[in-house]
N, C-alpha and C positions, 0 to 999 in steps of 0.2 A: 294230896295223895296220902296215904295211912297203909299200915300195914308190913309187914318183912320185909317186902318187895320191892317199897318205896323207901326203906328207913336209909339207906346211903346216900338218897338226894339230898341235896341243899332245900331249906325252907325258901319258900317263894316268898322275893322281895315287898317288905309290907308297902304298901300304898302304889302298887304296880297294878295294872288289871288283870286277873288271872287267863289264861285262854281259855276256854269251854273246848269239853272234851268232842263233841260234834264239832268243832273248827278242824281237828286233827284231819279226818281223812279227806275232805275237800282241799285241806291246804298239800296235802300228798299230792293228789289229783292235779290241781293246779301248779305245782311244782315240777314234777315229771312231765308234764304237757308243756310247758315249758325249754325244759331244759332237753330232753330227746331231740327235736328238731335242732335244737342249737350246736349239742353233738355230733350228730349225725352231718352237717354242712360242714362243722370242722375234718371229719374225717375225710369230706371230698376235697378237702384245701378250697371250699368258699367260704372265709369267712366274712366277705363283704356282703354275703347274701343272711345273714344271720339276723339284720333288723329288720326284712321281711317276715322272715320264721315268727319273732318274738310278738312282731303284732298280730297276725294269723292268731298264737296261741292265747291271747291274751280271748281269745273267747272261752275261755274255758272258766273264767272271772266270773260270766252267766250264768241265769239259773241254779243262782247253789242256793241248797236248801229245799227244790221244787220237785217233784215225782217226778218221771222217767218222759211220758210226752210231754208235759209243762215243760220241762230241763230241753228235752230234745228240740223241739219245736224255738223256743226263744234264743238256743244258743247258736243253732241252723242261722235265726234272723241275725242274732249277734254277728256269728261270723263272716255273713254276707256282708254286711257295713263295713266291718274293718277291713275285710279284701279290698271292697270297694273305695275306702280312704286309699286306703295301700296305693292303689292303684288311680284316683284321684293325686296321692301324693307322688307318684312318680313322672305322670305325666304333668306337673305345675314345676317338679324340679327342672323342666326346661325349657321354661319360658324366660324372657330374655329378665324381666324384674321382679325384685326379692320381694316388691308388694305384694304379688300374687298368691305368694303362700298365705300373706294374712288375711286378706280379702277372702279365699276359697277355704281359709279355714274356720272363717266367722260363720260362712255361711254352712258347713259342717256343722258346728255347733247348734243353728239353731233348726237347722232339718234333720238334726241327730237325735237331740233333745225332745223335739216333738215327735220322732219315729218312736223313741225309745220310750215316751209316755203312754202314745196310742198302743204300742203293741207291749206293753209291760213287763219292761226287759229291767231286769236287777241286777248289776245297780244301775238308777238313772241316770237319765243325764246323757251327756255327750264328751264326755270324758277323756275316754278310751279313745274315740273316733279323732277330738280335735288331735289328740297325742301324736294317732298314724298320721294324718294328712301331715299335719306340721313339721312330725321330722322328717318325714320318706322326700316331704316338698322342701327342702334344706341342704340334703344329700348333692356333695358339688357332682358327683356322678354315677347315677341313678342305673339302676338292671334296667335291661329290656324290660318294659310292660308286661311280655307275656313273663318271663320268668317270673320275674317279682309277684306275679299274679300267682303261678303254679306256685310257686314257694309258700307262699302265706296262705294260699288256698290249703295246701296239705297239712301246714300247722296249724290250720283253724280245724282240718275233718278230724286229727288225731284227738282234737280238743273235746269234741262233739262226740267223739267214740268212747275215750274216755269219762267224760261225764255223763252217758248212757250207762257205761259200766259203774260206774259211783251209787245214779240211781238205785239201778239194780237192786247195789249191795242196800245202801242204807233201806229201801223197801223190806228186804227181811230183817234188818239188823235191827232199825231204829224207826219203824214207818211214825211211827205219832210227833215224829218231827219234821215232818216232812209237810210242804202246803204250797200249794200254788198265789201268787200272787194276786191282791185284791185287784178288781176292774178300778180304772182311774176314772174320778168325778168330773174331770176337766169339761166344759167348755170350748166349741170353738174358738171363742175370743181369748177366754186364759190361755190356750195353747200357744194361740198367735204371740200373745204378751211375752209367754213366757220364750220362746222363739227369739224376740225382738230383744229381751235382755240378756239372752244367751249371745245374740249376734251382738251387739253394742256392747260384752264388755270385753268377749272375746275378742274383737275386732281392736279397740281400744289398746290393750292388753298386748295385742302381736304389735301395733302401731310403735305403741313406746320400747318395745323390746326391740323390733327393728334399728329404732331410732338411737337405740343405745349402741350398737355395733359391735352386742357381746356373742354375736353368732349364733344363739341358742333360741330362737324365737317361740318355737312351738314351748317350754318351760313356762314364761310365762301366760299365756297363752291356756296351758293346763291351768295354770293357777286361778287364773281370773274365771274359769267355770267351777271350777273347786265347790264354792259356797252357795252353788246358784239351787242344789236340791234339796238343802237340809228342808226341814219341816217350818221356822220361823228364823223371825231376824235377827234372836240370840244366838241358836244355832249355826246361822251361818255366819255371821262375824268370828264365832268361834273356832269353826272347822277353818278358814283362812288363820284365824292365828295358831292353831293344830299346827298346819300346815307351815309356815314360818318358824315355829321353834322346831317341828320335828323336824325341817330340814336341815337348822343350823346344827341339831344333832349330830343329823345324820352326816353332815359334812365332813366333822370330825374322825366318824368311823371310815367314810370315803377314803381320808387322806392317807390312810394306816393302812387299805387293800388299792389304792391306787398308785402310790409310789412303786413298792415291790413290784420285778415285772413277770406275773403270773404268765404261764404255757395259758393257751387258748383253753385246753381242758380243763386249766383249775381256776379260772377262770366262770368257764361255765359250770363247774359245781357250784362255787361261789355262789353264783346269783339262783342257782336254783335253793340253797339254804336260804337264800334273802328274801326270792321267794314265799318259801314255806313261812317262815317268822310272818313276813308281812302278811298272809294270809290268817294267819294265825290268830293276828290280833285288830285286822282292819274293822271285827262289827263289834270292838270294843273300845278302840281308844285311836282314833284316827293319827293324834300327834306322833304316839311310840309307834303307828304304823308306819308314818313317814322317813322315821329313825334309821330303816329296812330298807325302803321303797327309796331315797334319796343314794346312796352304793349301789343298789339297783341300777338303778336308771345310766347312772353314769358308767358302772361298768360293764354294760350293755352298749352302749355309746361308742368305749372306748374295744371293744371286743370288732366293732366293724371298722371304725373310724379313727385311728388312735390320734389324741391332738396331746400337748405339755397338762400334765394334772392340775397344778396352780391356775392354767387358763380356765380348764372345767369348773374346774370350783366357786372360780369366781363368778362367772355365767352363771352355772345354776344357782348361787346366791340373791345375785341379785336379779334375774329374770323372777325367781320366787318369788321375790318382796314387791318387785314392778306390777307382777298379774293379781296377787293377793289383794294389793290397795284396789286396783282397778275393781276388782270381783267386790271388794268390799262398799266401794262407794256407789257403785251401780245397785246395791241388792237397798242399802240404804235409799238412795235415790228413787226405787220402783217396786216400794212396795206391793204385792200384789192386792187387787180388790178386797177380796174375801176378807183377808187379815185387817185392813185399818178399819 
C-alpha cells in the first residue's frame, strides 16, 4: 500500500505472502457467515447447537471467485453435503461403537471427493464433509436429528444468500476476476481410484487416531485427506508438512486465547477474526493459513464442548501428525496413472 492513507501502516513483513486485495471481501463474507449463526444461538442460551451452525456455514468456503449461478448453484450443492454429513454425523453419534464414525467417515471421504470432482465444487476434495461427519459423529450427546438438521440447514442458506450477494457486488466491481470452474478430465476409473485413496487413507488415519485414545478422531482424519488434491507428489507432501508446522504454530497462538476464559461472545468474534485471516491467506500459503485455522478449530471446539486446554492441545497435535503421515504415505504409495 503507498500513499497518505497508508503511510501509518507498518511495512508488511518481508518473506510473508502478501494477501491479494480480492481475498478481502470473500474473506468478509465468509467471516460474517460464520460468525452471525454462532451469535445469534448464543443469544438463545444454545451454545451446544453452535457446531451445527459452523458446519452449515462452512459452505460459504464454495464457489469463491465464480459468477453469481456458478457460486449459486455449487454452494446450494456444497451446502447439501454438509447438512447431509451434519446429519450422517449425528445419527453415527449413536450407535453403540466409536468404529463407526471411522468407517462412515472414510466412506464420506471418498463419495465426497468424487461428488465434489463430478460437480466442480472449489475447493476439492472432501475435506469439509470428512470434518462434519467426524466431529458431529464424536459428539457424546448429539441434537435431535431434525434440529441439528434445521440449524445447519439455516447456516448453510445464510452462506448461500450471502455469497449471491458477494457475487453481485464483485460482477460490478471487479467482473474480469471472476470465472467459473474448468470441467474436470477425470475418468471413470481415476474417479473410482481417486475414491479408493481418499477412503484407505482416511479410514487408516481415523483407525490409528482412534487407537490412540486422544478423543479427537475426525483431526486426524482431516489431515490424512489434506494432501490428496494438490496437483503432484511435491505438492502434496508439501501441503501435509504446511499443514504440521502450521499447526505447531498455530498451537502456540491457541494456548494464549485458550487459557483466558472468554464470554461465549468474545469468543465468537475471536474466531470470526481467525476466520477472516485464514481466508485471507489460504490461496496463498496454506502453512500461515493453518497458523489461523489451528485456534480456530479448537476454539470452536471448545465454544460447544468445553474439555481442559493442555488435553486439546495435545489431541490436536498429535491427531495432525498421525493423519499427515497416513495422507503422506498413501499419496506416495498410489500414485496416480496419468503422472508416473
Amino acid at each position: 500500500m503507498t500513499g497518505p492513507a497508508s503511510s501509518w501502516l507498518p511495512a508488511w513483513p518481508s518473506g510473508l505472502p502478501r494477501p491479494e486485495r480480492r481475498d478481502r471481501w470473500p474473506a468478509q463474507r465468509i467471516a460474517v457467515g460464520v460468525g452471525a449463526p454462532l451469535l445469534l444461538l448464543l443469544a438463545l442460551g444454545r451454545a451446544d447447537l453452535t457446531v451445527y451452525a459452523a458446519f452449515g456455514a462452512f459452505t460459504g468456503i464454495y464457489g469463491r471467485g465464480e459468477p453469481l449461478g456458478e457460486r449459486a448453484r455449487h454452494q446450494s450443492l456444497a451446502g447439501l453435503l454438509l447438512v447431509t454429513c451434519v446429519g450422517l454425523g449425528v445419527l453415527t453419534a449413536g450407535s453403540a461403537s466409536p468404529w463407526t464414525v471411522v468407517w462412515v467417515g472414510a466412506l464420506v471421504a471418498a463419495f465426497g471427493a468424487v461428488l465434489a470432482t463430478v460437480w466442480h465444487l472449489r475447493p476439492a476434495g472432501s475435506l469439509f464433509f470428512v470434518f462434519a461427519v467426524g466431529t458431529v459423529g464424536a459428539l457424546p450427546h448429539p441434537a435431535p436429528l431434525p434440529l441439528a438438521l434445521a440449524v445447519s440447514g439455516g447456516a448453510a442458506a445464510l452462506s448461500v444468500a450471502l455469497g449471491a450477494l458477494g457475487a453481485w457486488h464483485s460482477t460490478r466491481a471487479r467482473p474480469h476476476e471472476l470465472a467459473a470452474p474448468p470441467p474436470h478430465d477425470r475418468q471413470p476409473s481415476e474417479l473410482m481410484s481417486a475414491g479408493l485413496r481418499f477412503f484407505v487413507a482416511v479410514g487408516l488415519a481415523g483407525a490409528l487416531g482412534l487407537l490412540s485414545g486422544l478423543g479427537h478422531v475426525a483431526w486426524a482424519m482431516v489431515s490424512a485427506a489434506v494432501p490428496m488434491t494438490a496437483l503432484n507428489q511435491r505438492m502434496r507432501v508439501q501441503r501435509s508438512l504446511h499443514r504440521v508446522v502450521g499447526t505447531a504454530l498455530g498451537l502456540g497462538l491457541s494456548a494464549l486465547l485458550l487459557w483466558p476464559t472468554l464470554p461465549g461472545w468474545g469468543t465468537v468474534l475471536v474466531v470470526m477474526v481467525l476466520q477472516w485471516l485464514a481466508e485471507l491467506f489460504v490461496a496463498r500459503h496454506y502453512g500461515l493459513t493453518m497458523v489461523f485455522v489451528t485456534p480456530l478449530a479448537l476454539l470452536m471446539n471448545q465454544l460447544a464442548h468445553r474439555v481442559p486446554p493442555g488435553e486439546l492441545l495435545l489431541s490436536r497435535a498429535a491427531e495432525t501428525v498421525i493423519g499427515s503421515l497416513v495422507g503422506v504415505l498413501v499419496v506416495l504409495a498410489t500414485r496416480p496413472r496419468r503422472e508416473r
